[in-house]
C-alpha positions in Angstrom: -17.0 -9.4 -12.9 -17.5 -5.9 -14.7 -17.0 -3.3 -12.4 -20.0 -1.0 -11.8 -18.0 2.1 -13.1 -17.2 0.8 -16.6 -20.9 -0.1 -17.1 -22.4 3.1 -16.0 -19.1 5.4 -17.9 -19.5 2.9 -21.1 -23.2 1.5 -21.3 -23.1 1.6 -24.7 -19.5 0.5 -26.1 -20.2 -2.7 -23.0 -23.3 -3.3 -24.7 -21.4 -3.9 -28.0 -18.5 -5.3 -27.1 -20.8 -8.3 -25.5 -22.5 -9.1 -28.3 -19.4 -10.8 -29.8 -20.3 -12.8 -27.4 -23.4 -13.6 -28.3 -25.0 -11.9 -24.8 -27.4 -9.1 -24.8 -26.6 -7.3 -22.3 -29.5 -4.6 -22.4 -31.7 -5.9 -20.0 -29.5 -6.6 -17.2 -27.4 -3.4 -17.5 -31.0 -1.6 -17.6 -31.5 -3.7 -14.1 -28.4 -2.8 -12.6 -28.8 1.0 -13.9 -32.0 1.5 -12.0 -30.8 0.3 -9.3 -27.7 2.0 -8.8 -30.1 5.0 -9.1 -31.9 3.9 -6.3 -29.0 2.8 -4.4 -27.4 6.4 -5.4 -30.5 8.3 -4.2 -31.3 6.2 -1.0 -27.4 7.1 0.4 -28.5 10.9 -0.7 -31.6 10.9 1.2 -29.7 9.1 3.9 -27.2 11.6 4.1 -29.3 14.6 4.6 -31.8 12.5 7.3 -29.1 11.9 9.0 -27.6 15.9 9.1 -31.7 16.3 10.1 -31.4 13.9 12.6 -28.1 15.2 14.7 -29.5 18.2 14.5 -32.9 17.4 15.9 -31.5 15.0 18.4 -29.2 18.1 20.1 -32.0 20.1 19.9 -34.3 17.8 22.6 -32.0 18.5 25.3 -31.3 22.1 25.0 -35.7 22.5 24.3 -35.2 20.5 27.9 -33.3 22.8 29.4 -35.5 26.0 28.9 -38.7 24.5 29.8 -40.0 23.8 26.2 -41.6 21.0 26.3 -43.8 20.9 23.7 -40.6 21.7 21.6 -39.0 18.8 22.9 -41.9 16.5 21.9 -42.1 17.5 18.3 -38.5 17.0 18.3 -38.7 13.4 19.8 -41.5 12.8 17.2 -39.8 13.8 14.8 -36.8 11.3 15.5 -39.0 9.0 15.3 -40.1 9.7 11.8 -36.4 9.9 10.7 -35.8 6.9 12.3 -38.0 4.8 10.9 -37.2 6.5 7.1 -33.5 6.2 7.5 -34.6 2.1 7.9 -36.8 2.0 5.0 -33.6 3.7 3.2 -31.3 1.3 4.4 -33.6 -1.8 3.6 -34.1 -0.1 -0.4 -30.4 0.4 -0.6 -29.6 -2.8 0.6 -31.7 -4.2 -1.7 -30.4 -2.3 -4.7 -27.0 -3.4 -4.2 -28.1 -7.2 -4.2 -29.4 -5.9 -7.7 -26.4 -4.7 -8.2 -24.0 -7.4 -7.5 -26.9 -10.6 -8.6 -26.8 -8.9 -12.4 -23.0 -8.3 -12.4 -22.2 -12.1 -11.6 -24.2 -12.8 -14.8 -22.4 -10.8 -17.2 -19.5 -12.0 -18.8 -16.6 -10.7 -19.7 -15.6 -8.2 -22.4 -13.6 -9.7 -24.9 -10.5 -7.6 -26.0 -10.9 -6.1 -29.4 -9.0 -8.5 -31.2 -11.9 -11.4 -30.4 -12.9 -12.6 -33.8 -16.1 -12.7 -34.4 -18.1 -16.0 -35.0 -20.5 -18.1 -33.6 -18.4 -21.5 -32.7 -15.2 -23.4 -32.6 -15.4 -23.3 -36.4 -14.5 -19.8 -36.7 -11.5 -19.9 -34.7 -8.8 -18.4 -36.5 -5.6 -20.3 -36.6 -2.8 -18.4 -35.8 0.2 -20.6 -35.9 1.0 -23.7 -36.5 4.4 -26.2 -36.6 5.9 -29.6 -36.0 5.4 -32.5 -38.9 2.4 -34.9 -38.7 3.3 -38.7 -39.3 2.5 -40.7 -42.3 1.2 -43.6 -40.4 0.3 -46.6 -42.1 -3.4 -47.8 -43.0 -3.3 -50.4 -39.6 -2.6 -47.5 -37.0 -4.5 -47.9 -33.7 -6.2 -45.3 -31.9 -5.1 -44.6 -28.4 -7.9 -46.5 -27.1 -6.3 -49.6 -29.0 -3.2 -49.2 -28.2 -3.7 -48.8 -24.4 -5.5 -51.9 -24.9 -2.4 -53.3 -26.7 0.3 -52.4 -24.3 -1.6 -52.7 -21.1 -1.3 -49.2 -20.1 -4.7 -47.5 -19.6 -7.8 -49.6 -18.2 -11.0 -48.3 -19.5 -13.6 -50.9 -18.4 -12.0 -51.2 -15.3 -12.0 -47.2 -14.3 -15.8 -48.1 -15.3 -16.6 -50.9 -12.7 -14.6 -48.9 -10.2 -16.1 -45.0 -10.9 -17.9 -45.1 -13.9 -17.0 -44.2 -17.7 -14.5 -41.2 -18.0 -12.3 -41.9 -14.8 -9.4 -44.6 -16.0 -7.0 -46.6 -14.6 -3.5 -46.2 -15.6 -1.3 -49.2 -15.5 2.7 -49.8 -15.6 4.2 -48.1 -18.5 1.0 -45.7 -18.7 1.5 -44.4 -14.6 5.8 -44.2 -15.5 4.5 -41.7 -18.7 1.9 -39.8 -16.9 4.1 -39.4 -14.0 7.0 -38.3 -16.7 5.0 -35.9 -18.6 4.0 -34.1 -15.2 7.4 -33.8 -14.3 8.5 -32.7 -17.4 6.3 -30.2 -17.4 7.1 -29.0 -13.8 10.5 -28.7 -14.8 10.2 -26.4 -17.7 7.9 -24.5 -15.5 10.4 -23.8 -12.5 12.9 -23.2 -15.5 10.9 -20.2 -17.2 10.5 -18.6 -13.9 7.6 -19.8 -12.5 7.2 -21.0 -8.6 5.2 -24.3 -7.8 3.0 -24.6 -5.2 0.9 -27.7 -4.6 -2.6 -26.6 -4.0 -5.9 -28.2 -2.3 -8.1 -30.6 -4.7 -11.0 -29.3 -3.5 -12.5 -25.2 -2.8 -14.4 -23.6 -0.7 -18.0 -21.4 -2.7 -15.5 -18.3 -1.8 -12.5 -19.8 -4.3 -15.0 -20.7 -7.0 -16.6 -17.4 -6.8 -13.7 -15.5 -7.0 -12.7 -17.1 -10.6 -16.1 -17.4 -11.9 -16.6 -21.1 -11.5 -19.5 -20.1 -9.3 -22.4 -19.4 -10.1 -22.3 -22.8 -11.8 -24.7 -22.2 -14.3 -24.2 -25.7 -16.6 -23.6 -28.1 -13.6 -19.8 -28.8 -14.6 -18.6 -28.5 -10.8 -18.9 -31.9 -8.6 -20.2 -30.7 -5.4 -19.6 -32.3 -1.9 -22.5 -30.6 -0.8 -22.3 -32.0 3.3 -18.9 -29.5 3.7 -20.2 -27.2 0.7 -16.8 -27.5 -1.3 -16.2 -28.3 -4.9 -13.7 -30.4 -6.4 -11.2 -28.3 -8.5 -11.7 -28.3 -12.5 -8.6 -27.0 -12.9 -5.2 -25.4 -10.5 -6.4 -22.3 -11.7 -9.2 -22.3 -9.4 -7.0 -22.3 -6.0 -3.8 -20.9 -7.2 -5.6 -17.4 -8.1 -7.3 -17.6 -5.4 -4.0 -17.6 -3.4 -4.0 -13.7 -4.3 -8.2 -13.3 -3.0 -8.0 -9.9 -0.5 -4.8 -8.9 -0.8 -3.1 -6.1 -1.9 0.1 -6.7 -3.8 3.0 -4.2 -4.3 3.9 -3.1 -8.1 7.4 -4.1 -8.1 6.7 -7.7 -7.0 4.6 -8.4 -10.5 4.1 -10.7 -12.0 3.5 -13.3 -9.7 4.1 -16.7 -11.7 3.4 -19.6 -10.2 2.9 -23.1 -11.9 1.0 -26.1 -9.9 0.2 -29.5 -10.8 -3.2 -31.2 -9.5 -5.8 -34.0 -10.7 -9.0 -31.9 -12.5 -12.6 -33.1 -11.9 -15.5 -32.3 -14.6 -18.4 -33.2 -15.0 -18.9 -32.8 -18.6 -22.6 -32.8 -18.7 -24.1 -33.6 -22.2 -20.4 -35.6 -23.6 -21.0 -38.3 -25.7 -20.1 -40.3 -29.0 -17.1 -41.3 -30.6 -15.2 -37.6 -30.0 -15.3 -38.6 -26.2 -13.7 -41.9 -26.6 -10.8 -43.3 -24.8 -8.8 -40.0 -23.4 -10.7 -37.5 -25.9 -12.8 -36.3 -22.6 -12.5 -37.8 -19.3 -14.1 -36.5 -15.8 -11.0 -36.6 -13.8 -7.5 -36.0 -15.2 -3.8 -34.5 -14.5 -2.6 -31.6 -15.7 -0.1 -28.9 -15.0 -1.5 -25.1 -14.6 0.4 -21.9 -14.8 -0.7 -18.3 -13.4 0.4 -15.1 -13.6 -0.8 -11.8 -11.5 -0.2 -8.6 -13.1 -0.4 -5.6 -14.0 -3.5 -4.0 -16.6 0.2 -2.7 -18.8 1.5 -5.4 -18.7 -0.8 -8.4 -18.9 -1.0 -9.2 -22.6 3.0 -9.2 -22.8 2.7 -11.8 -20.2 0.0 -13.7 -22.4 2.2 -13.5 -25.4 5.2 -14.7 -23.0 2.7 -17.4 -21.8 2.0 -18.5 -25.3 5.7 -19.2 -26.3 6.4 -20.9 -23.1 3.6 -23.5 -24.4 4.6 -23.7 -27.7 8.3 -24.9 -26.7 6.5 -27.6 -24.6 4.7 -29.3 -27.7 7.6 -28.6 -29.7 10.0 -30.4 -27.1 7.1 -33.4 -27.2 7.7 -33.7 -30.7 4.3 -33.4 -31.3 2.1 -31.2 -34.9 0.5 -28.3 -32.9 -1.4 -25.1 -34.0 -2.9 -22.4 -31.9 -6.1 -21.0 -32.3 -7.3 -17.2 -31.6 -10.7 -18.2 -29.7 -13.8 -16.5 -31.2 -16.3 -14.6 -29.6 -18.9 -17.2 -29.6 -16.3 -20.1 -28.5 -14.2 -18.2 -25.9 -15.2 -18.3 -22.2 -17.3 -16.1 -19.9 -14.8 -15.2 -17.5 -11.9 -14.7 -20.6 -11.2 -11.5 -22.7 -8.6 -13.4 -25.1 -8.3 -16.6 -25.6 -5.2 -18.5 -27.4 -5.8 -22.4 -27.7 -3.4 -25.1 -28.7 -4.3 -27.9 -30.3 -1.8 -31.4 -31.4 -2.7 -33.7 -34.2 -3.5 -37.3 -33.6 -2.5 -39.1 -36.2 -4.7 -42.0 -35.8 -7.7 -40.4 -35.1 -6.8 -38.1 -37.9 -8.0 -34.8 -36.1 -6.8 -32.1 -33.7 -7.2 -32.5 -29.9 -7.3 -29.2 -27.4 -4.5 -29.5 -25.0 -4.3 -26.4 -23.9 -6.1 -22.4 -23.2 -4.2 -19.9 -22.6 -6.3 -16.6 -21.5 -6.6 -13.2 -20.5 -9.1 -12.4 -17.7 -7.8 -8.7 -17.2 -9.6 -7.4 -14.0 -12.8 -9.7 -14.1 -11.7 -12.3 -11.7 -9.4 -9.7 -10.0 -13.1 -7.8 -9.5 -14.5 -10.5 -7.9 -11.6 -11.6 -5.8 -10.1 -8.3 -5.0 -7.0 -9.0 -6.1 -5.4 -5.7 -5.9 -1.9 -3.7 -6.5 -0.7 -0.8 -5.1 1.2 1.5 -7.8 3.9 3.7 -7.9 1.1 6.7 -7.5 0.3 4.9 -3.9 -3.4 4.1 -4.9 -4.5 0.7 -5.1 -5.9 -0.8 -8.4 -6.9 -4.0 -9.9 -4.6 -6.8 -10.7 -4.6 -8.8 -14.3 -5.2 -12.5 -14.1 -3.8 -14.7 -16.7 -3.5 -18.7 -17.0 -2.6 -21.7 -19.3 -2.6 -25.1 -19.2 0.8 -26.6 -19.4 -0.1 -28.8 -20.0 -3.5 -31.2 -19.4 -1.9 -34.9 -19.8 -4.6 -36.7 -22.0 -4.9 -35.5 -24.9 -1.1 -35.3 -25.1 -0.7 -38.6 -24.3 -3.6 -39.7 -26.9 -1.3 -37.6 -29.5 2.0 -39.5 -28.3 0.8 -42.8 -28.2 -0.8 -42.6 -31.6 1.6 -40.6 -33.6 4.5 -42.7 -32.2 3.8 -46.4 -33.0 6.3 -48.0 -35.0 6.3 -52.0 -35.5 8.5 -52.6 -32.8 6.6 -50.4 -30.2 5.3 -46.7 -29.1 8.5 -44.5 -29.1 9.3 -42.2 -26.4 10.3 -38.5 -27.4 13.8 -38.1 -26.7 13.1 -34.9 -24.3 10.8 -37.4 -21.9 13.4 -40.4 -21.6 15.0 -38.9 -18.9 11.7 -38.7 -17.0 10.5 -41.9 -18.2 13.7 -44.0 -18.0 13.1 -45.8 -20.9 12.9 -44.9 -24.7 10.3 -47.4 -26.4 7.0 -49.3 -25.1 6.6 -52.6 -25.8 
């Protein structure tokens, strides 16, 4: 979240930068103004009752001592009063800063200045883009089809066994999924990043502290007997690896990669752009992180957006990346670089992977801190990207690799798979 001091030093330049978002901001910064006032001038008050209050209190026994006892009284009384202020002071300042801290959790983050504007996916601005998209012939199959085909993914059955959006991968389609994660594990170690294999499932802390919580759209499936959450994404528990602790300069970045299944919900999906792998409720993906430092965090975005380019380029696979507009990117994100591959059959680009920017807001809410060369403590950059989530990219492979003779493998996964064509 925003910290309190940026929104009281730069009310207005906040207010503006939100609204690329498409958030007014006014209201609740007003809120959390007004109550910051309070909050500031109940602690004042506070203070100086409490002074009052020694004072009076080491004034009873020395009234005491000399006989005064009428002295004494007025004294006592007028603990009393103080007392009984200093609770009403404690209860308004208490309340202030739950103000405080229930308007902060519902402002999103700035995005960085380089945020197009725009109101949806549609004004994304494509940065890049590379690889060769097949010429397939007028009979291609969809993905859908051609799991069908070669007996790899089983829709209907995930269906009888779940419900729709949770399949079940058969024979050649587990030997590529398991490939692809390995693959992508690999690379990962290789550019410097350490695995770890976290929990499928948070505590309200973990999806707190990375802005999954509050869950304002219901995306979250919620165990709600133990109150814990299943995961949408590594992200969730890996960052929250580095919740309350304070981290040393020299040791950042802290890059770690981590494979997991995903849960979501994804209320309000429907229609033919959720067919077959296009949006499921629980896949696999592979999910790096980095910790950092406010200097250095958008060279480490930069280095995280090369790393996922050679991953698609190794796959073989027609890719472009997309600079996230203000009305597309996410709450908790200040930038935003998606990649998208073409699928061939379907004839239209599929996300497969967002590579943000949080800058302190999740650090903020998970106090993630550093300690710098000055000795002072500060807030940590969080960064992370999907590298990558497995459906989409195997929707692309399937469909932009059928030949007549089968679905061929890209020669970078055959030593994963341990075989070269499926039919």
């Amino acid at each position: 979240m925003l910290t309190l001091k940026v929104i009281t030093e730069e009310r207005e330049d906040v207010i503006r930068r939100l609204a690329k978002k498409h958030f007014d901001g006014r209201e609740l910064i007003g809120r959390i103004l007004a109550a910051d006032k309070t909050r500031r001038e109940s602690q004042q008050t506070l203070d100086t009752n409490l002074s009052e209050l020694n004072r009076t209190s080491k004034s009873i026994g020395q009234w005491m001592k000399e006989g005064k006892k009428a002295e004494a009284e007025a004294a006592r009384s007028r603990v009393s009063e103080l007392k009984e202020a200093n609770r009403k002071l404690e209860e308004a300042k208490s309340a202030a800063e739950k103000e405080i801290h229930e308007c902060l959790v519902l402002i999103p983050n700035l995005p960085h200045e380089s945020v197009p504007e725009g109101k949806g996916a549609e004004d994304n601005k494509v940065e890049k883009m590379g690889g060769r998209i097949p010429e397939l012939p007028a009979d291609a199959l969809p993905h859908w089809e051609l799991a069908k085909k070669y007996d790899l993914i089983d829709f209907e059955l995930g269906v009888k066994i779940t419900g729709a959006g949770f399949p079940v991968y058969k024979g050649y389609g587990c030997r590529l999924q398991r490939a692809l994660v390995n693959f992508f594990l690999d690379n990962a170690r290789q550019a410097g990043y350490l695995e770890v294999q976290p929990p499928y499932v948070v505590n309200a802390d973990s999806g707190y502290g990375t802005g999954q919580l509050p869950d304002k759209e219901g995306q979250m499936y919620h165990a709600e007997v133990d109150d814990l959450y299943l995961i949408p994404t590594a992200e969730v528990p890996v960052t929250n690896m580095y919740r309350d602790i304070i981290l040393d300069e020299a040791s950042l970045p802290m890059k770690n990669a981590a494979y997991s299944a995903c849960f979501r919900r994804e209320a309000g999906s429907y229609g033919k752009d959720v067919r077959g792998l296009n949006r499921l409720h629980q896949f696999d993906k592979v999910e790096i992180v980095r910790i950092d430092t406010p200097e250095h965090s958008y060279q480490s975005l930069q280095e995280m957006v090369d790393y996922v380019q050679t991953l698609v380029d190794k796959l073989e696979l027609p890719w472009r990346i997309l600079r996230l507009c203000g009305g597309d990117i996410s709450f908790t994100s200040a930038l935003t670089f998606d990649f998208e591959v073409f699928s061939a059959a379907q004839k239209r680009w599929l996300e497969v992977s967002s590579v943000s920017n949080f800058e302190s807001y999740q650090a903020n809410r998970l106090k993630c801190r550093y300690r710098g060369a000055d000795k002072k403590t500060h807030l940590c950059h969080t960064l992370n990207g999907s590298a990558l989530a497995l459906p989409r990219i195997v929707a692309a492979l399937l469909e932009n690799n059928q030949t007549p003779e089968g679905i061929r493998v890209p020669a970078a996964l055959v030593p994963y798979t341990g075989f070269d064509i499926i039919n």
